[in-house]
N, C-alpha and C positions, 0 to 999 in steps of 0.2 A: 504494500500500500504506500507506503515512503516514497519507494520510486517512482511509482504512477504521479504522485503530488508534483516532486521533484519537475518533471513531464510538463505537470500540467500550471506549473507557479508563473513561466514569464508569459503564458497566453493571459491571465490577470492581470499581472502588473501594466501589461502593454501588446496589443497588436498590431499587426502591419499587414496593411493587405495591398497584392500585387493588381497592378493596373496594366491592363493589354496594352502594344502600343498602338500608335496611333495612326504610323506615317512611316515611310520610308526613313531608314535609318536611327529610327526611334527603337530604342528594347522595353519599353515600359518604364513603368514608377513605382516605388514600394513607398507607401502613405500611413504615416503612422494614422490610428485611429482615433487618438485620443488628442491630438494637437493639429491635425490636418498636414503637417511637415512631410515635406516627402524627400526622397533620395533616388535617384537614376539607378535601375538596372544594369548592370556592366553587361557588354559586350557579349564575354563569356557564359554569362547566367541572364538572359532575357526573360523576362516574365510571359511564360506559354499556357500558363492557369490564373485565370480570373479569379480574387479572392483570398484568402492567407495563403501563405508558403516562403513569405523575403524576409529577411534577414540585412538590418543597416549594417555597412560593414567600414563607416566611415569615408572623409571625405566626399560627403556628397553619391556614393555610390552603395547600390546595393544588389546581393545576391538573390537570384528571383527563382519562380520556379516555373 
């Protein structure tokens, strides 16, 4: 049960959800949910699912899924 918590304690404190993109050359946006702040998708990790799955990974970018 601990780890299950563990799992489940930063979807509480804070979510991010991944935004499709939009446009040529765009990978998406990972939007926190709680502040509207958002961070770009890197290249490597585009956001291919509407909805939670990113992870802010600093400067302005983040890993999407």
């Amino acid at each position: 049960m601990r780890l299950q918590f563990l799992f489940f304690l930063p979807a509480v404190l804070a979510w991010w959800n991944c935004e499709l993109p939009s446009g040529t050359g765009d990978n998406g946006r990972c939007v926190d949910g709680t502040t509207g702040n958002w961070d770009a998708c890197s290249a490597s990790n585009p956001c291919r699912v509407q909805g939670n799955g990113c992870s802010p990974q600093g400067s302005r970018i983040a890993n999407c899924s």
